[in-house]
SEBA-112552 format. One record per residue (C-alpha): residue in three letters; x, y, z. Coordinates in steps of 0.001 Angstrom, whole numbers. Layout:
<atom fikol="ala" c1="X" c2="Y" c3="Z"/>
...
This chain:
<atom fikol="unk" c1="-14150" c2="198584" c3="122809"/>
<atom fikol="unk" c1="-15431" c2="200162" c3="119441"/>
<atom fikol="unk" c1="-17260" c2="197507" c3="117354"/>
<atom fikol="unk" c1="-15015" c2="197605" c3="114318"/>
<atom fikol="unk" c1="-16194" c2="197473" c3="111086"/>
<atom fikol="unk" c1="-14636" c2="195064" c3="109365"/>
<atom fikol="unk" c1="-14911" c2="193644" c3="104985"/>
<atom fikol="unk" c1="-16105" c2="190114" c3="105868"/>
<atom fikol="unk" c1="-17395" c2="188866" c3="108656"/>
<atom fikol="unk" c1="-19666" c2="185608" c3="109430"/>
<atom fikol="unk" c1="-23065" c2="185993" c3="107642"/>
<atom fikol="unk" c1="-25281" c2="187377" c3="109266"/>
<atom fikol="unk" c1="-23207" c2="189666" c3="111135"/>
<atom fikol="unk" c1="-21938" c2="192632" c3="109749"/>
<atom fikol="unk" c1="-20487" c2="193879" c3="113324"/>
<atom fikol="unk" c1="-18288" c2="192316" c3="115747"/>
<atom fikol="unk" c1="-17843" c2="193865" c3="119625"/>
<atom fikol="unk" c1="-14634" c2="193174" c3="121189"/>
<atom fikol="unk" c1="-14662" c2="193223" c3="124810"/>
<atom fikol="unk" c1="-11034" c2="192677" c3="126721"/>
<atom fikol="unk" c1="-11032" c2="192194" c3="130426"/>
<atom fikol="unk" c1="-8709" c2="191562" c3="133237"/>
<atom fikol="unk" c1="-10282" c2="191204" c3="137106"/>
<atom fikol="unk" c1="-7617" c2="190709" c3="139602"/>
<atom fikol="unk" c1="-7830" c2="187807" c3="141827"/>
<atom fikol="unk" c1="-8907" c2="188566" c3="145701"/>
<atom fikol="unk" c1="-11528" c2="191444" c3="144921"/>
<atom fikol="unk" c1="-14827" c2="191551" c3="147070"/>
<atom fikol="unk" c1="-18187" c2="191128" c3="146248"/>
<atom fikol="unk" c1="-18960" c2="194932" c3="145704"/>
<atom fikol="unk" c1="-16187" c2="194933" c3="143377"/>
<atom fikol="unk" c1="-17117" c2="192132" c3="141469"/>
<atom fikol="unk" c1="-20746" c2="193445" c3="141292"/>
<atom fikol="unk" c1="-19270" c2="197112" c3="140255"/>
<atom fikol="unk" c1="-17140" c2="194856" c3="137163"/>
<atom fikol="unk" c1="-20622" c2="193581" c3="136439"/>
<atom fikol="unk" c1="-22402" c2="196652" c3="135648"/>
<atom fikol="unk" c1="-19519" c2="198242" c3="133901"/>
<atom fikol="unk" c1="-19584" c2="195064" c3="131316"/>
<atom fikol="unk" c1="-23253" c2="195078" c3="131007"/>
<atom fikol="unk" c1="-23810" c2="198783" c3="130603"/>
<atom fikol="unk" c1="-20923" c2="199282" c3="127617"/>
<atom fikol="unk" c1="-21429" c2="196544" c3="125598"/>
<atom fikol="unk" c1="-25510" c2="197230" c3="125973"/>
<atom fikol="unk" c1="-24775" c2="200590" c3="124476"/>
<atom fikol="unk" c1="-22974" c2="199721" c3="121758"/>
<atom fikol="unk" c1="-26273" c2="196791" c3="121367"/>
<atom fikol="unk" c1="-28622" c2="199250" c3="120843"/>
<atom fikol="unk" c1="-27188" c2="200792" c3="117707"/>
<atom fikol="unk" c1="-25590" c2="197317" c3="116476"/>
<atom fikol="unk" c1="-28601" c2="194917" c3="117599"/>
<atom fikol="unk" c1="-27507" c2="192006" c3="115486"/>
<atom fikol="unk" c1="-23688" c2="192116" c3="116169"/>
<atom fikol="unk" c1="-21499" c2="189625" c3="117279"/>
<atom fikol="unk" c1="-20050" c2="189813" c3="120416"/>
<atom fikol="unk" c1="-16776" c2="188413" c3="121978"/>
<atom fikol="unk" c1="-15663" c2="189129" c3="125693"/>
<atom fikol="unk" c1="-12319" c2="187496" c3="127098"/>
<atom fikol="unk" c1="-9459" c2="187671" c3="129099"/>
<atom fikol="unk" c1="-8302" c2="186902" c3="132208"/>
<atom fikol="unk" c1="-11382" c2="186548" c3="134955"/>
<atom fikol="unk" c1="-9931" c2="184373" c3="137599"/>
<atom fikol="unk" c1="-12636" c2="184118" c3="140219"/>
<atom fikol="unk" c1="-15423" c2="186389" c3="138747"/>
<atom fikol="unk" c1="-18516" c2="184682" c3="138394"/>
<atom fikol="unk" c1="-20172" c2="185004" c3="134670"/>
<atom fikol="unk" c1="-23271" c2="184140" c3="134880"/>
<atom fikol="unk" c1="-24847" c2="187662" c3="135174"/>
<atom fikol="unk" c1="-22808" c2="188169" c3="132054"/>
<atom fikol="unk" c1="-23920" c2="185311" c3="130061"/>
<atom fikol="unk" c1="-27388" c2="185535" c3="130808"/>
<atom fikol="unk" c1="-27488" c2="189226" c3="129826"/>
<atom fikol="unk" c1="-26335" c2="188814" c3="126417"/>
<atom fikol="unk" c1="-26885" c2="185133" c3="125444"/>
<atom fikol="unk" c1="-23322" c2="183887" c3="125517"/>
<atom fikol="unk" c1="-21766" c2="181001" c3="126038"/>
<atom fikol="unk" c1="-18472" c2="179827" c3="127690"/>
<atom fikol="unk" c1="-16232" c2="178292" c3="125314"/>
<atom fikol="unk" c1="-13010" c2="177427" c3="127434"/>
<atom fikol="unk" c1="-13602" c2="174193" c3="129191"/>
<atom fikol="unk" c1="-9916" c2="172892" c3="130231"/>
<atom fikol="unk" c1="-7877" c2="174437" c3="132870"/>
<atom fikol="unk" c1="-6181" c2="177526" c3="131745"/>
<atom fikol="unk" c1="-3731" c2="177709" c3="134607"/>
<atom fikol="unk" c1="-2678" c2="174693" c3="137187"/>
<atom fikol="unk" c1="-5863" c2="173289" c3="137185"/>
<atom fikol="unk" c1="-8657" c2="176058" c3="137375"/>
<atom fikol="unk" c1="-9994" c2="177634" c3="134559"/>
<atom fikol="unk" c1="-8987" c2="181567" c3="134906"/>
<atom fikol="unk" c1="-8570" c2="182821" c3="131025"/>
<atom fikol="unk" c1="-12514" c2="182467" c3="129461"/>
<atom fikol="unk" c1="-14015" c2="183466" c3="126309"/>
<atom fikol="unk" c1="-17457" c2="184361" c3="125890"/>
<atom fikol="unk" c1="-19186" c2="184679" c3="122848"/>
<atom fikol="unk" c1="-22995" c2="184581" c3="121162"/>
<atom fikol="unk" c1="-20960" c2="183290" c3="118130"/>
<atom fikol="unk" c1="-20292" c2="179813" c3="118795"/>
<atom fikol="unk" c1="-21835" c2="178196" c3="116356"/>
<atom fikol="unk" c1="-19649" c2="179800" c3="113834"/>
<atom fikol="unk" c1="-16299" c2="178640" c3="115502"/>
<atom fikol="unk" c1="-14168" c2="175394" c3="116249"/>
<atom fikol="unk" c1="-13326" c2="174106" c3="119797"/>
<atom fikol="unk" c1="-10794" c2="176480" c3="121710"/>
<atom fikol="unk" c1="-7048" c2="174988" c3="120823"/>
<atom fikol="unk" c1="-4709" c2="175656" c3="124096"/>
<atom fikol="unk" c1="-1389" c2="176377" c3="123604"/>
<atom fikol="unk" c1="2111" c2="177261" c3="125830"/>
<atom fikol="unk" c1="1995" c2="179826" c3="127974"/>
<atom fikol="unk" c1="4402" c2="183383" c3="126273"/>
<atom fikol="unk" c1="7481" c2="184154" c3="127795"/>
<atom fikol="unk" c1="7167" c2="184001" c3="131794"/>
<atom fikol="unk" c1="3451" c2="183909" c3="131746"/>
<atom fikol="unk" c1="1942" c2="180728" c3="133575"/>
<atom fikol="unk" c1="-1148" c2="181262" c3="131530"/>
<atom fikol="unk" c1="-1784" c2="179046" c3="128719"/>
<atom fikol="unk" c1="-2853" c2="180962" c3="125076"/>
<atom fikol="unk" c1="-5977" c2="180449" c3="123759"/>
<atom fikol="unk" c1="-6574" c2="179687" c3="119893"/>
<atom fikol="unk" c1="-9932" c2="180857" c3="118935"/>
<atom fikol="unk" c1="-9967" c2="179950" c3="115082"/>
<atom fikol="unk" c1="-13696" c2="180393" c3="112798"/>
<atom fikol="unk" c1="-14375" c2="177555" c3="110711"/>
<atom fikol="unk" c1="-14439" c2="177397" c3="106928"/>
<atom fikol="unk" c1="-17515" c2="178895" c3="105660"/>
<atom fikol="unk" c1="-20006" c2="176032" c3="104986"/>
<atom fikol="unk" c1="-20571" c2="175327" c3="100697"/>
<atom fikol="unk" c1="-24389" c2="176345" c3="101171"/>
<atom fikol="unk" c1="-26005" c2="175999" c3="98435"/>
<atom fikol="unk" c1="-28591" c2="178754" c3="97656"/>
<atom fikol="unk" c1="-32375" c2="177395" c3="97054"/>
<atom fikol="unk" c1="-34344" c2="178191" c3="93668"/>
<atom fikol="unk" c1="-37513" c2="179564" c3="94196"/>
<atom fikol="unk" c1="-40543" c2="180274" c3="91648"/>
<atom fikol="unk" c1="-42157" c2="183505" c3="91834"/>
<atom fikol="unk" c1="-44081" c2="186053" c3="90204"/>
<atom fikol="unk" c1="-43258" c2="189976" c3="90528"/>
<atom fikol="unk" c1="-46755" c2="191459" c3="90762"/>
<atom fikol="unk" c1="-45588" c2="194753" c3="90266"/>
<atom fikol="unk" c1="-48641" c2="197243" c3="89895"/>
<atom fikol="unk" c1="-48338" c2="197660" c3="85972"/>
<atom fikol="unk" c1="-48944" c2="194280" c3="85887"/>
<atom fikol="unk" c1="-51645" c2="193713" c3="88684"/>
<atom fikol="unk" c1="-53441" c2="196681" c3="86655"/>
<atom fikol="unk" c1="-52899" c2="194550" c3="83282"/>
<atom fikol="unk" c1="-54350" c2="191725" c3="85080"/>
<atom fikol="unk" c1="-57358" c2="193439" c3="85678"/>
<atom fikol="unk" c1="-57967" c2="194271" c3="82340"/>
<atom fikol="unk" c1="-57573" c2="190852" c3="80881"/>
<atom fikol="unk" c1="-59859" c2="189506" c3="84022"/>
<atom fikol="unk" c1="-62590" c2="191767" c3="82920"/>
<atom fikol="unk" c1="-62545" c2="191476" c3="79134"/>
<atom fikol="unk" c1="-61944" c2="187224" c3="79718"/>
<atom fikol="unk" c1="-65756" c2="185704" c3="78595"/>
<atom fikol="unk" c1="-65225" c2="182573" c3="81121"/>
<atom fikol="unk" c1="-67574" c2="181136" c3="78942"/>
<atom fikol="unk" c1="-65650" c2="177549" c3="79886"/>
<atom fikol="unk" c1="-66446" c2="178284" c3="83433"/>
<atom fikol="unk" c1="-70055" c2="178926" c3="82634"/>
<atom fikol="unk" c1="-70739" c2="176020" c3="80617"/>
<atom fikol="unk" c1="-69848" c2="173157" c3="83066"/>
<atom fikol="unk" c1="-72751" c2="171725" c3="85523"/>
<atom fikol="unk" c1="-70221" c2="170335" c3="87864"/>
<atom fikol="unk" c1="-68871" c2="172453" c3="90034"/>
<atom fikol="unk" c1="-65309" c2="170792" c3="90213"/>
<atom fikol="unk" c1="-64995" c2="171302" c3="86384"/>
<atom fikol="unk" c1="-65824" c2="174628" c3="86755"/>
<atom fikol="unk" c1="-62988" c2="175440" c3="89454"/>
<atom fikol="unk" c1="-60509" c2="173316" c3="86818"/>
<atom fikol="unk" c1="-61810" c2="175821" c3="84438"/>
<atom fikol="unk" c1="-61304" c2="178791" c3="86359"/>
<atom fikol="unk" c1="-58375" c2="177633" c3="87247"/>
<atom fikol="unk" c1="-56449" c2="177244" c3="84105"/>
<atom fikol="unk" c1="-58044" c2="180483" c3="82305"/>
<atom fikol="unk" c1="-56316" c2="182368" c3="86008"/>
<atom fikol="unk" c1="-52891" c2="180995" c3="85120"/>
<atom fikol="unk" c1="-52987" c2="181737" c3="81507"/>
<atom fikol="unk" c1="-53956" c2="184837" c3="82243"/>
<atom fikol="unk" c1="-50982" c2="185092" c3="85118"/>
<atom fikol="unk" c1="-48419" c2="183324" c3="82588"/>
<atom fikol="unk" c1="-49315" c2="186221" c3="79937"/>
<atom fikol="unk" c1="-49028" c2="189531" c3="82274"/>
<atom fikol="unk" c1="-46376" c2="188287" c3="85252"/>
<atom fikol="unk" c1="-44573" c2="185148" c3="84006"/>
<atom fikol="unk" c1="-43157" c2="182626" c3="86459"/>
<atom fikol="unk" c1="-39261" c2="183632" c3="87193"/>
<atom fikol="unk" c1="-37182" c2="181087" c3="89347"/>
<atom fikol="unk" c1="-34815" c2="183470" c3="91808"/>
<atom fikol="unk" c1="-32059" c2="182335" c3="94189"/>
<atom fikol="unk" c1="-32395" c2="182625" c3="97350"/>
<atom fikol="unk" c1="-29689" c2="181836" c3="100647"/>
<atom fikol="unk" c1="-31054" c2="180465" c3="103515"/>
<atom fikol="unk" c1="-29331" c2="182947" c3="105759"/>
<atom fikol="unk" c1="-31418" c2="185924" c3="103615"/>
<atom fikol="unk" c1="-33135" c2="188744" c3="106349"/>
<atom fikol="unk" c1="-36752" c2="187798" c3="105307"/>
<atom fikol="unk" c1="-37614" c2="190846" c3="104589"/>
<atom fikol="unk" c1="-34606" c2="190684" c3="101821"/>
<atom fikol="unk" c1="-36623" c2="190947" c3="98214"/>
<atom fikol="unk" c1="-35139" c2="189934" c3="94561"/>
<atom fikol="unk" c1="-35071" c2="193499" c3="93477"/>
<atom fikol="unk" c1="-33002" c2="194615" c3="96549"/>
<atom fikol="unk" c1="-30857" c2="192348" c3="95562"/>
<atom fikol="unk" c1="-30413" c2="193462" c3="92205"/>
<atom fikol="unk" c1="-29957" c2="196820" c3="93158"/>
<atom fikol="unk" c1="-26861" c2="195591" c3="95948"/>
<atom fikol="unk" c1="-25596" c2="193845" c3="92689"/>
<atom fikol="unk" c1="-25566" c2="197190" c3="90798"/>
<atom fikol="unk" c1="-24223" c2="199244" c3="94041"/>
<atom fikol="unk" c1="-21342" c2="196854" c3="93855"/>
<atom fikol="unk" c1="-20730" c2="197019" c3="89570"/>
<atom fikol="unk" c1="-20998" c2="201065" c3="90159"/>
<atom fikol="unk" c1="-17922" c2="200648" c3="93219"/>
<atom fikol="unk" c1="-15410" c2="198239" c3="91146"/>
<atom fikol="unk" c1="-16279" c2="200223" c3="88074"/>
<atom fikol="unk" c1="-15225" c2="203387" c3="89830"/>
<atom fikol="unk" c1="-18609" c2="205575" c3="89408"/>
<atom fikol="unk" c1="-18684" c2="207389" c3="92433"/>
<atom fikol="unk" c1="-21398" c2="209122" c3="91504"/>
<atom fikol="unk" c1="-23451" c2="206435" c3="90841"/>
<atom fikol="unk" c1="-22132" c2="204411" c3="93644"/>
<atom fikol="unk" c1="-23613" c2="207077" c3="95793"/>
<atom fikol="unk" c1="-26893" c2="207389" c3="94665"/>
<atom fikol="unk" c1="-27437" c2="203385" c3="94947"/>
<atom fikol="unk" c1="-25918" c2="203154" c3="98472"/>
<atom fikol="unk" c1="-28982" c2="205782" c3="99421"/>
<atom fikol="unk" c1="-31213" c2="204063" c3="97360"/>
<atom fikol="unk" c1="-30080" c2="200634" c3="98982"/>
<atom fikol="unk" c1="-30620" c2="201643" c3="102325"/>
<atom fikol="unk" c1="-34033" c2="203579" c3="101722"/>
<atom fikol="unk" c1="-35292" c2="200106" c3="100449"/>
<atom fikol="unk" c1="-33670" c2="197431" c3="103442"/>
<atom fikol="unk" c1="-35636" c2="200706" c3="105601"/>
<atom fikol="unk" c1="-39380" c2="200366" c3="103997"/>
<atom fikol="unk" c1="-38855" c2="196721" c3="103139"/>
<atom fikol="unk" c1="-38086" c2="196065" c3="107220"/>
<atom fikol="unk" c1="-40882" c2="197930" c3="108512"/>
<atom fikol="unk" c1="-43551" c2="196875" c3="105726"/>
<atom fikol="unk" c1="-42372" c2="193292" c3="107117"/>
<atom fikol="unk" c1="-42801" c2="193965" c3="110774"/>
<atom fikol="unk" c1="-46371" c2="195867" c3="110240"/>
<atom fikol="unk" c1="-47619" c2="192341" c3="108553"/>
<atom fikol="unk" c1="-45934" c2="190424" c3="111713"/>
<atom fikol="unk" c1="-47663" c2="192383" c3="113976"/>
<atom fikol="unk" c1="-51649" c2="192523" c3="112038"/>
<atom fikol="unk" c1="-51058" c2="188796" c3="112115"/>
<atom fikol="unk" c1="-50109" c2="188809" c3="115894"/>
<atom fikol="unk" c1="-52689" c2="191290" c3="116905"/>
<atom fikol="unk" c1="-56125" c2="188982" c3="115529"/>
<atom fikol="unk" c1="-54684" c2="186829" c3="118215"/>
<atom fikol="unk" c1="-54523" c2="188806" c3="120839"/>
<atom fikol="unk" c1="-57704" c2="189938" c3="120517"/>
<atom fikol="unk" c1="-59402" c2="186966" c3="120193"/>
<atom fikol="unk" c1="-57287" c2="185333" c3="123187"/>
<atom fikol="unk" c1="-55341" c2="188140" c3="125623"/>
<atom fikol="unk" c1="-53798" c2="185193" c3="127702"/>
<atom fikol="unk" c1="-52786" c2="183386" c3="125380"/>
<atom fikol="unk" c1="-48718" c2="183292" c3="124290"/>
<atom fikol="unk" c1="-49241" c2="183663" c3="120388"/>
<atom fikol="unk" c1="-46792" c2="182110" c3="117947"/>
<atom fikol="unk" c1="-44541" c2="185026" c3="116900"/>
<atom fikol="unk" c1="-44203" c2="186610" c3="120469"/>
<atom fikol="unk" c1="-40393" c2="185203" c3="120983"/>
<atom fikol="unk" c1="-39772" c2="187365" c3="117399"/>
<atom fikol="unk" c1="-41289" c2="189879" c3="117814"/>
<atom fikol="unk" c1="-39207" c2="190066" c3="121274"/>
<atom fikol="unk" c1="-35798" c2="189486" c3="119561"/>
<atom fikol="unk" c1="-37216" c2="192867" c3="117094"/>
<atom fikol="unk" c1="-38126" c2="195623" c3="120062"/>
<atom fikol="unk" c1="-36100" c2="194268" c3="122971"/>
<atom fikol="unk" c1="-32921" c2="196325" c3="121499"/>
<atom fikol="unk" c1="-34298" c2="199233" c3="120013"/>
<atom fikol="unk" c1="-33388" c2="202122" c3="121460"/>
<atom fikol="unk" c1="-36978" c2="203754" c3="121770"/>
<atom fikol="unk" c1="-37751" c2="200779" c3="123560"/>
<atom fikol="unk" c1="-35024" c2="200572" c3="125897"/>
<atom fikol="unk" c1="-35722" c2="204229" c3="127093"/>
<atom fikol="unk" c1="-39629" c2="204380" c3="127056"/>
<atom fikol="unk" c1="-40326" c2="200762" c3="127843"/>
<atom fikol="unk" c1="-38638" c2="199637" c3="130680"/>
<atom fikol="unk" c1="-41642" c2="197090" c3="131289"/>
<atom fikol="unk" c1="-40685" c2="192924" c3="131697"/>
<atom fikol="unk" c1="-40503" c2="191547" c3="128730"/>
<atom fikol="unk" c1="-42024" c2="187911" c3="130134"/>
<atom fikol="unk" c1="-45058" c2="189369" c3="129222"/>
<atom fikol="unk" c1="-46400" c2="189034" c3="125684"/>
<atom fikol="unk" c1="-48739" c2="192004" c3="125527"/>
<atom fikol="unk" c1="-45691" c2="194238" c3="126812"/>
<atom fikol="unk" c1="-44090" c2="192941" c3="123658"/>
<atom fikol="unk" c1="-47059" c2="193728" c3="121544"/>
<atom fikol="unk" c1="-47050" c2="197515" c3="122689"/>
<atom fikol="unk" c1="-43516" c2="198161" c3="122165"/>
<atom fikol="unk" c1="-44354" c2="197320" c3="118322"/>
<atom fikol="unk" c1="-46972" c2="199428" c3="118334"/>
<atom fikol="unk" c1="-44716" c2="202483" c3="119520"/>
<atom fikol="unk" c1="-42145" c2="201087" c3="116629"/>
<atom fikol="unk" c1="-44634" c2="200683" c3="113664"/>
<atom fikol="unk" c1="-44638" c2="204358" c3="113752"/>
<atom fikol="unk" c1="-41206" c2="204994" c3="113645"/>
<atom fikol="unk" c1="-39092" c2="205752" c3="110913"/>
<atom fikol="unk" c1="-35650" c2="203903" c3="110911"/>
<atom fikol="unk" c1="-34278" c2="200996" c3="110510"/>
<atom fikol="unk" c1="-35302" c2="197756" c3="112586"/>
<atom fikol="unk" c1="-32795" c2="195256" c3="113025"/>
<atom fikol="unk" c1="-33526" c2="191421" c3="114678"/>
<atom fikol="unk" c1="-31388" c2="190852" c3="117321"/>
<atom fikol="unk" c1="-29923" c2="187034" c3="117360"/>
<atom fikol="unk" c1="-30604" c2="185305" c3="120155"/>
């Protein structure tokens, strides 16, 4: 039941947990409540270092109720028809189904009287990426900004009476002043992007990738560190701004549900620090809100769980 890594797998997932199962028919409630525990506790394990992996459990349930099991790890039953006579024994579950086409049923193999399952992914959508206009304010710049801010005379600005005319004014000696220290540069971005995912990241995957085809181990190497140092301070840099924005409204309001509590959920509910010092409900928004706390000083990756 290791989560094998595999070269390509449905974006965003870069893990997929297999979990096989047979439950004999005619097994008592203590047994089926013992099965239940077993499939919680081993695929929850494997959750907590893989958050954002995909996760398949099938086989052959017959009676077993799944409910427990779907509502524990958000998946869904895909097998609708009967899989033997006319009860539906053979079930897949899955928190992938989106990313899959209807369940095909097929003959049963050799003297089996259970029908085969065909679980087949569809083609990957043509998605087109989106252009975006930015500027990269990188601190050489910001610090040539402030120069040309300081020596600029804004003697339009000063001149007009109105103040409209004197925004417009402002306004276009700011952008000139932009355009000449961090030009406008249109970047492409996927809709499926982490959003914590940055152009220069990107740039740097792009060159991890030349160095491994071009056969530079050595260089390879020292980008795959650099890589993951970046995803690391780029995740948590993201999170810390989530939660600033999410703590002004807690303190103004302590009752109230604020907008990013299901996301900021979906971000602690897997992490291992949580799941061993914060066994608190997590119906509870201000639970939520201290878990973060207890991550923002933590230094490791932090991975969104899908849900």
């Amino acid at each position: 039941m290791a989560p094998p890594k595999i070269q390509r797998t449905p974006r965003p997932l870069s893990v997929i947990i297999f979990v096989g199962v047979y439950y004999p028919p005619g097994q008592t409630l203590e047994n089926e409540k013992g099965m239940n525990e077993y499939l919680t506790k081993r695929p929850d394990t494997l959750l907590k270092d893989f958050p954002s992996a995909g996760v398949f459990v099938f086989g052959d349930f017959n009676q077993m109720k799944l409910n427990i099991l779907c509502n524990r790890f958000n998946l869904k039953k895909v097998v609708r028809s009967p899989t033997r006579g006319g009860n539906v024994l053979d079930q897949i579950l899955t928190n992938m189904k989106d990313l899959y086409n209807e369940v095909v049923h097929l003959p049963p193999v050799g003297r089996s009287d259970h029908q085969c399952l065909l679980y087949h992914p569809r083609k990957d959508p043509n998605i087109k990426p989106m252009l975006r206009t930015v500027r990269f304010m990188k601190p050489s710049k910001l610090k040539l900004l402030g120069v040309k801010l300081d020596q600029e005379e804004w003697k339009p600005v000063y001149d007009k009476q109105d103040v409209d005319d004197k925004v417009d004014n402002f306004t276009l000696i700011a952008v000139k002043l932009l355009d000449g220290t961090s030009p406008e540069t249109t970047i492409r971005v996927h809709s499926l992007d982490k959003p914590w995912m940055t152009p220069y990241i990107k740039k740097e995957i792009k060159s991890r990738l030349k160095a491994f085809t071009s056969g530079n181990v050595i260089k390879h190497k020292e980008l795959c560190v650099k890589v993951s140092e970046l995803i690391k301070r780029a995740k948590k840099e993201y999170i810390t701004k989530r939660l600033r924005a999410d703590a002004i409204t807690i303190q103004h309001d302590g009752t109230k549900r604020y907008s990013n509590w299901l996301i900021l959920k979906q971000i602690t509910i897997r992490h291992p620090l949580v799941m061993s010092k914060q066994p608190a409900p997590w119906n509870n928004c201000k639970t939520v809100y201290k878990a973060m706390e207890q991550l923002s000083h933590v230094q490791g990756p932090f991975q969104v769980l899908q849900m």
